[in-house]
N, C-alpha and C positions, 0 to 999 in steps of 0.2 A: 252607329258605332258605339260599341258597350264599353271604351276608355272612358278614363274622367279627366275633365277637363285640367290642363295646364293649375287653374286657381284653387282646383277643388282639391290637388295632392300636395302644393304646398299648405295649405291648411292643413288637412293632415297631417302633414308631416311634424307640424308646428305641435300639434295636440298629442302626438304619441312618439317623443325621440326615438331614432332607429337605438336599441342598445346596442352597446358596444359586443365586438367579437369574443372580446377578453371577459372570460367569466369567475367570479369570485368564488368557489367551487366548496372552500374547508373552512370561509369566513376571513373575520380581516386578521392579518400577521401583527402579533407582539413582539417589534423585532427586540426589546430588550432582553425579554424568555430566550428567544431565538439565539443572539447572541449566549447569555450564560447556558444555555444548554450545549453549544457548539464548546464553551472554553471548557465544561466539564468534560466533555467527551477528549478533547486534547489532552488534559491531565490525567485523565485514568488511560489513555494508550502509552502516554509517554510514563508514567508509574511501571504498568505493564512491559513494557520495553528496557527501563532499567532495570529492572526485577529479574528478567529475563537474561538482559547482554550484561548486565553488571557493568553498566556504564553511565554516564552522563552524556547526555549526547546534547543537552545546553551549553554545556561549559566544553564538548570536546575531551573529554578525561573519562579515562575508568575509575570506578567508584574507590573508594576508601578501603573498603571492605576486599583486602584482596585472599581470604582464604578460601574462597570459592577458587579462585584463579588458581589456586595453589593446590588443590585437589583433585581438580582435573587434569593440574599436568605431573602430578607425581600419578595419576590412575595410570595416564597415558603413557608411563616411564615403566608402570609395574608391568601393563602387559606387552610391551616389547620385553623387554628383557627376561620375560617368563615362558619359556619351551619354545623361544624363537630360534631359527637356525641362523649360526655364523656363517658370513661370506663364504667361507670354504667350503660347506658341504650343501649349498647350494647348487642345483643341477644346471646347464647352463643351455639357454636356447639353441640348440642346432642350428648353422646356417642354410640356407635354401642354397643348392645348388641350380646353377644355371645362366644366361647370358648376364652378363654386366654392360650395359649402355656405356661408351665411353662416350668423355665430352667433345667433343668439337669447337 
């Protein structure tokens, strides 16, 4: 029989621990880099974000600065009101002719 004996592979065993599954692959984690690299990345999306919505979205509030706000709705006031058609000369959808379902 070419096993080894019961005594001969706890010895072994002893002399070369099985390693573990879990392999250390990029080295050991600096979780305090790790951490401040995580809270920078949170403050340059939320900068980007207010920058963007012109808000606060910590505090719940739109920002201070409201002439932005105020330029997009007077754009958005110019061009309605610029070679838009009044209600009345508006063409009006034709109805479909044909059976109407009454309710029951």
């Amino acid at each position: 029989n070419g096993s080894p004996s019961l005594e001969r592979m706890d010895a072994r065993q002893a002399e070369h621990p099985k390693p573990s599954a879990c392999r250390n692959l990029f080295g050991p984690v600096d979780h305090e880099e790790l951490t401040r690299d995580l809270e920078k990345h949170c403050r340059d999306m939320e900068e980007a974000s207010q920058r963007k919505w012109n808000f606060d979205f910590q505090n719940h509030k739109p920002l201070e600065d409201s002439s932005t706000q105020n330029k997009r709705a007077n754009r958005t006031e110019e061009n309605v009101s610029d070679g838009s058609p009044n209600a009345g000369s508006v063409e009006q959808t034709p109805k479909k002719p044909g059976l109407r379902r009454r309710q029951t």
